[in-house]
Each structure stands twice: as C-alpha cells, then as structure tokens.
C-alpha positions as CSV (number, residue, x, y, z in Angstrom):
1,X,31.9,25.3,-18.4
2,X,29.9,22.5,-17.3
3,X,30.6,21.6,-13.3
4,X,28.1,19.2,-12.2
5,X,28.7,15.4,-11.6
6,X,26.5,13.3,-13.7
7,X,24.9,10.0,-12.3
8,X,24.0,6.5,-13.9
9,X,22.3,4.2,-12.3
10,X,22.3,0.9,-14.9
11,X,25.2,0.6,-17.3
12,X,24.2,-1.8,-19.7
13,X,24.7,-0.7,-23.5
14,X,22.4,2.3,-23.4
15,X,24.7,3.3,-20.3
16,X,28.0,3.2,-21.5
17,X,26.5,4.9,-24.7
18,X,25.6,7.7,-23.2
19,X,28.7,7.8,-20.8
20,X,31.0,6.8,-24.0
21,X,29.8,10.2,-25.8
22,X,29.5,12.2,-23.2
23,X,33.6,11.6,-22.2
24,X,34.2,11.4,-26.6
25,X,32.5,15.4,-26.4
26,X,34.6,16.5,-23.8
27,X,31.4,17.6,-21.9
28,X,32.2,16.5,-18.7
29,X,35.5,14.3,-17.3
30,X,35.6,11.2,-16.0
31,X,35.8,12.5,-12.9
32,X,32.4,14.3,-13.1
33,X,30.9,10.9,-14.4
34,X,29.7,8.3,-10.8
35,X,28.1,4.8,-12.2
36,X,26.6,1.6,-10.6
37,X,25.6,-1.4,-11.8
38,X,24.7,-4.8,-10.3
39,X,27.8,-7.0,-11.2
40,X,31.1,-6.6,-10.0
41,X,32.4,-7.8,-13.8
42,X,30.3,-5.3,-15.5
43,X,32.1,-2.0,-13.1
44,X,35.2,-3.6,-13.9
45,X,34.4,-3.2,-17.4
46,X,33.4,0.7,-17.3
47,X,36.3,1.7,-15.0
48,X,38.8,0.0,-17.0
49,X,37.0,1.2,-20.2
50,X,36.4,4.7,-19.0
51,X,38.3,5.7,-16.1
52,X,35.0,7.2,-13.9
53,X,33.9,6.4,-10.6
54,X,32.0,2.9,-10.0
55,X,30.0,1.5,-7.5
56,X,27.4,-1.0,-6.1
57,X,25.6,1.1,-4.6
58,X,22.6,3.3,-6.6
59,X,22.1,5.4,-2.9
60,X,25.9,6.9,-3.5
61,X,25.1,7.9,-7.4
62,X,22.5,8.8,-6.2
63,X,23.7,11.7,-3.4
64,X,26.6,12.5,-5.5
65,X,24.7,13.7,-9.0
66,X,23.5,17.2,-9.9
67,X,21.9,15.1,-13.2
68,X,20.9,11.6,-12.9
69,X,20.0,8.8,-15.3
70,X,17.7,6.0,-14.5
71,X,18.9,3.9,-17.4
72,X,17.7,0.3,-16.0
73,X,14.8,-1.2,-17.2
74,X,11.1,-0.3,-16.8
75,X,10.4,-3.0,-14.1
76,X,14.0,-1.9,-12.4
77,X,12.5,1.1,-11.1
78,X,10.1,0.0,-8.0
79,X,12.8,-1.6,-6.8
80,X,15.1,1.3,-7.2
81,X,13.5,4.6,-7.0
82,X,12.2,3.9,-2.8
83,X,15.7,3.1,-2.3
84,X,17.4,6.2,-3.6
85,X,14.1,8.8,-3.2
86,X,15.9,10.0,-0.4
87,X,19.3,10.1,-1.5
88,X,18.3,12.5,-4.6
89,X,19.0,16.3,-3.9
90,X,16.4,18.9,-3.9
91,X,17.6,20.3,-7.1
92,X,19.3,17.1,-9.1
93,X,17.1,16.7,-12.8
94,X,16.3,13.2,-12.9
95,X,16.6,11.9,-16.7
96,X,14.8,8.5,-16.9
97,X,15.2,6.5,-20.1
98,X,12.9,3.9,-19.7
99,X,10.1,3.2,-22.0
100,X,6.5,3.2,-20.7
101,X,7.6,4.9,-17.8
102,X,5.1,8.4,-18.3
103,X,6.4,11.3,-16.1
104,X,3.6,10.7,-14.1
105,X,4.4,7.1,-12.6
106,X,7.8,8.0,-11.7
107,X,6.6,11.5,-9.9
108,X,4.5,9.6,-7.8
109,X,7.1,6.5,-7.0
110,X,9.4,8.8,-5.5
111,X,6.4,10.6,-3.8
112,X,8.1,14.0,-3.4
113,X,8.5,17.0,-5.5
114,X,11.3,16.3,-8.4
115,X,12.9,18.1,-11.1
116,X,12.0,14.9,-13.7
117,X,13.1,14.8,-17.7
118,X,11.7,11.6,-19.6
119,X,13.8,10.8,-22.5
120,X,13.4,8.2,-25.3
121,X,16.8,7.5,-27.2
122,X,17.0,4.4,-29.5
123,X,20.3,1.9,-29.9
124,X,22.2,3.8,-32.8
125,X,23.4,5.9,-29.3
126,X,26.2,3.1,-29.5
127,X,27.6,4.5,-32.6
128,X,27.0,8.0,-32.0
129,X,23.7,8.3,-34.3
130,X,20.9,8.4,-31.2
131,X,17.7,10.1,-32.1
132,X,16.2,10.8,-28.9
133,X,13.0,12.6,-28.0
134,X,12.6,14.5,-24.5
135,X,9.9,16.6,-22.6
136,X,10.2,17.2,-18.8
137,X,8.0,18.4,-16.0
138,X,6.9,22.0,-14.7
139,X,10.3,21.8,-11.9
140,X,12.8,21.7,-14.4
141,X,14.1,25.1,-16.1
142,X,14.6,26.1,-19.2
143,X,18.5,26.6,-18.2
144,X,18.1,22.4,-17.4
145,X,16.6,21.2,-19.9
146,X,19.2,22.9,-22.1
147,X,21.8,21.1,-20.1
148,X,20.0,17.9,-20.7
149,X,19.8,18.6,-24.3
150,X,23.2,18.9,-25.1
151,X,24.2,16.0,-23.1
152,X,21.7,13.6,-25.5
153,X,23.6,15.7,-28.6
154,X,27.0,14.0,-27.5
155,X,25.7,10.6,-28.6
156,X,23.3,12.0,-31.5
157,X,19.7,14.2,-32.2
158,X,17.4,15.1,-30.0
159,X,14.1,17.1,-30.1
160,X,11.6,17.5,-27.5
161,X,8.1,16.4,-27.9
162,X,5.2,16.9,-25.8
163,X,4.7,13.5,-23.4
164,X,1.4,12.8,-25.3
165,X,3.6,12.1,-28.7
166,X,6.2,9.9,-26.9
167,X,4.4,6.9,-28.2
168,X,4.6,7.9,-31.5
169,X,8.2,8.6,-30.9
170,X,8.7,4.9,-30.0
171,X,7.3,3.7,-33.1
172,X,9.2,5.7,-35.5
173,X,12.3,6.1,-33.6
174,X,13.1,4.1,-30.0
175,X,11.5,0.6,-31.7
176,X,12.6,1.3,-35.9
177,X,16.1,-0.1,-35.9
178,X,14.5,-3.1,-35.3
179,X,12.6,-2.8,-38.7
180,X,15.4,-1.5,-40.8
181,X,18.1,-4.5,-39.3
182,X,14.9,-6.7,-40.8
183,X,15.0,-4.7,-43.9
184,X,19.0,-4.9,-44.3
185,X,19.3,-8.8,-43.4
186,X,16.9,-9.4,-46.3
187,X,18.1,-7.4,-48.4
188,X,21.4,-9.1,-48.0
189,X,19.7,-12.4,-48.1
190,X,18.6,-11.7,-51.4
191,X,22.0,-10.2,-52.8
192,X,23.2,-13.5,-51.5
193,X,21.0,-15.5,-53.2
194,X,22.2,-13.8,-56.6
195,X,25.8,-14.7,-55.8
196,X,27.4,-12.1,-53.7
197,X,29.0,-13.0,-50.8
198,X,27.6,-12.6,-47.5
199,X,29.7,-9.7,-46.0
200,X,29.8,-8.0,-49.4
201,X,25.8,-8.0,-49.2
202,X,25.9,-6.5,-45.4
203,X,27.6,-3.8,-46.9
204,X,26.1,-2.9,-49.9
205,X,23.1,-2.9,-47.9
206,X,23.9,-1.1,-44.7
207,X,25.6,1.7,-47.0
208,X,23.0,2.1,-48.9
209,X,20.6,2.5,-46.2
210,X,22.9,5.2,-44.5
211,X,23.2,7.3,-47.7
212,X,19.7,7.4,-48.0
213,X,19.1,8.3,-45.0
214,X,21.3,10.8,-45.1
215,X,20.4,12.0,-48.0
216,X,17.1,12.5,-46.4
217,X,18.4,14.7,-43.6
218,X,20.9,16.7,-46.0
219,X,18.5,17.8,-48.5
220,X,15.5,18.1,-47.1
221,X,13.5,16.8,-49.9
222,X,10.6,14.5,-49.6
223,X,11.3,10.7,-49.7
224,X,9.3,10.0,-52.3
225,X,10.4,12.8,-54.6
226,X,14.2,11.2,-53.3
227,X,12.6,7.9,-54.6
228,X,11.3,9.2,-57.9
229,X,14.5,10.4,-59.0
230,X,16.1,6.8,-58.7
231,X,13.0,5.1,-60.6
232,X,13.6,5.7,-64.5
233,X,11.3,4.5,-67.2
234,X,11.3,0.8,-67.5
235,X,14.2,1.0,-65.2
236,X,15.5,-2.1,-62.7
237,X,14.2,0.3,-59.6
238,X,10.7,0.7,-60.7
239,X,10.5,-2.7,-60.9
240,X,11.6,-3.3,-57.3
241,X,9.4,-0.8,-55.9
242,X,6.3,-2.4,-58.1
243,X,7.2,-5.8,-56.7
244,X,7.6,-4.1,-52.6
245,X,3.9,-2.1,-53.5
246,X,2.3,-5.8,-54.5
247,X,3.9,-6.9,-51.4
248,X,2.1,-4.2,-49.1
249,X,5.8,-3.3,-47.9
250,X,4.4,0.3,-47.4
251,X,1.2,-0.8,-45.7
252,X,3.5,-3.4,-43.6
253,X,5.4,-0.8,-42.2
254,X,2.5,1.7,-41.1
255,X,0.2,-1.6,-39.2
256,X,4.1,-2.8,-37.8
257,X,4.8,0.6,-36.5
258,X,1.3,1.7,-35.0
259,X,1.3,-1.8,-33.6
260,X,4.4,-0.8,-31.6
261,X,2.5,2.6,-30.5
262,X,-0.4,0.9,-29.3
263,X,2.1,-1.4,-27.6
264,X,3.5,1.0,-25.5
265,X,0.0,3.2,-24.7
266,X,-0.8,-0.4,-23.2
267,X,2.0,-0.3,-21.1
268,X,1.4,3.1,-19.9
269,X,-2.5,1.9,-19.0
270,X,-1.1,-0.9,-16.7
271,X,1.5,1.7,-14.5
C-alpha cells in the first residue's frame, strides 16, 4: 500500500491532471496529495475540486513530500529550486516535468545530491490518455522509479527512455497533439465545406482519429499495412491518400516534427 505524501509545486492543467488521476486510481488520498500554486483563486479551485491540502508556499510542499513534482514552467525553476533546495528531504524523488530541463541543469541548480526523475508527458494527461517518457539519475532505485511509473500510469502510458532520446520523445509525443488538433480542424473544415455541419465534422473526425489510433495499439500491425487495407482499387481512399502524397503531407510531418527536436536540443544548449 502506497504511504508517502506526494508534492506539487505548479497546478496549472498538467497539475491537476496528474493530481485528477492519481485520486481517480485510488493510488494515493487526498490527504497524501500537498499542492501550491501562485493564486489564491487557483488553490480555491483544486481544494474545492479535490479535497487535498493547498498552499502558497512551495518551501511547505516541499518539506512535506516523499515524491515531488516540479510541474511549473522551464523558466519557473531558478526562481523556485534555491528556494526550496533546502526544504527537499535527503531521500524525496524529485519528478520534474518541464521540457528542456536535462537532468543535468536541475542537479546542479539545487547543488546537492538528489534523487531526480525527468519526465515528459503530453496534454491528453487531461483526459486520462498521457504518453509520457521517463529516465532518472544514478540516486534513484529501481523500487522508485517503479513508484514513479505507476503514478504516470494513473493518467495514461509511460515508458522510459534514455535522456539522450528525450528530444525525440518531444517530437513524436509531448509536441504531436499539436499536429493532429491541426490535422482534425481541417479535416473538419473540409467536411464542412461539403455540407456537414460543424460539430458533426468535429466528430467524425476526432472519432476517426481515436479508432485508428487505437487500432494501431490493439493490433499491432504496421500503419501502413492498417492503411492498405482501407485503400481499394479505384477506391475514394486511394484517392485521398494520392492527393495528401502530392501534397508532401508525409514529408510535412517528418521536417514539422524534427523541427520540434532540433527545437528543444536548442533549448538544452542555452541551460
């Protein structure tokens, strides 16, 4: 049975996502979860929506967690980390969720030995459907990082990655609902401009993208045999996919994503 109190420090959406599944798992219970924030209206809103301990101050999440998470943003954390290096215990894991944050940076902002996992989850944590990617440093044990893991798998997936990948990670996972909300607002553009109304088009859309994206993960079979079984001879779906291949919609995709990598190796350079 798990016993520790878990810490957030930041509860904006990625916050209450992760605090949201963690309480919907029965994990941990609301009074094992401690969370501050900046505004007075937004702890109002997490105590009222969840029941757990609030407060202004990051120094008391800080001395009360067994496992904290630095969910604020990248440029958050040299104001926070000198004021709550101290507070930390000798034997809290530290989960930071910030992008182009490396393992590294963070080590040496709280200048002391730390037991420090870097995670990268993406938005779909707010509906339960994260995919998050994890690796940690030498302190943290095996027992830990378990611990970690399962807390990531109340909100969704996760798989750990060496650091060196985490940029890939980003491209294909943190960053891609970004694409695929481009994707599904012109597909529904389109479907609109044939006739159907605009909510109808959202959901044809959005459906179709989940079941075939499910269909991915269920069956393990190669998208593009997945995609060959859809496209019949002179069909209407070979003629899309001609029309998206003269477009360079698969070429579009790679230089969007790698552009996104490169993105975030820059911001590791400048830490």
């Amino acid at each position: 049975m798990f016993d520790k109190m878990i810490g957030f420090i930041g509860a904006g959406n990625m916050g209450r996502a992760m605090i949201g599944g963690i309480l919907a798992s029965s994990f941990a219970s609301t009074g094992q979860i401690i969370a501050s924030a900046s505004s007075v209206t937004t702890l109002e809103k997490i105590k009222n929506k969840f029941s757990i301990e609030t407060t202004l101050s990051n120094e008391t999440v800080a001395r009360k967690s067994d496992i904290l998470f630095l969910a604020v943003k990248p440029n958050k954390f040299d104001d926070i980390i000198p004021v709550i290096s101290d507070c930390v215990k000798s034997q809290c894991v530290i989960v930071s969720v910030a992008a182009g944050k490396t393992i590294s940076a963070i080590e040496q902002s709280f200048g002391r030995q730390i037991k420090l996992v870097r995670a990268m989850p993406n938005t779909p944590a707010l509906v339960g459907e994260a995919m998050s990617a994890l690796c940690c440093n030498a302190n943290v044990t095996s027992d830990e990082l378990e611990q970690v893991k399962t807390i990531f798998q109340c909100f969704g997936k996760c798989e750990c990655v060496p650091e060196s990948l985490f940029d890939a990670v980003i491209g294909v996972s943190g960053s891609s609902p970004a694409y695929v909300f481009l994707m599904l607002e012109a597909m529904a553009d389109a479907a609109v401009a044939d006739g159907l109304p605009r909510k109808s088009a959202y959901q044809f859309a959005a459906q179709a993208v989940l079941g075939a994206a499910k269909m991915v993960l269920a069956t393990g079979e190669h998208p593009g045999v997945l995609k060959d079984a859809v496209c019949s001879p002179a069909g209407t779906t070979i003629e899309a996919v001609a029309a998206l291949e003269e477009s360079g919609f698969r070429s579009a995709v790679i230089q969007a994503q790698r552009a996104c990598s490169a993105k975030s190796r820059e911001m590791n350079k400048m830490q």
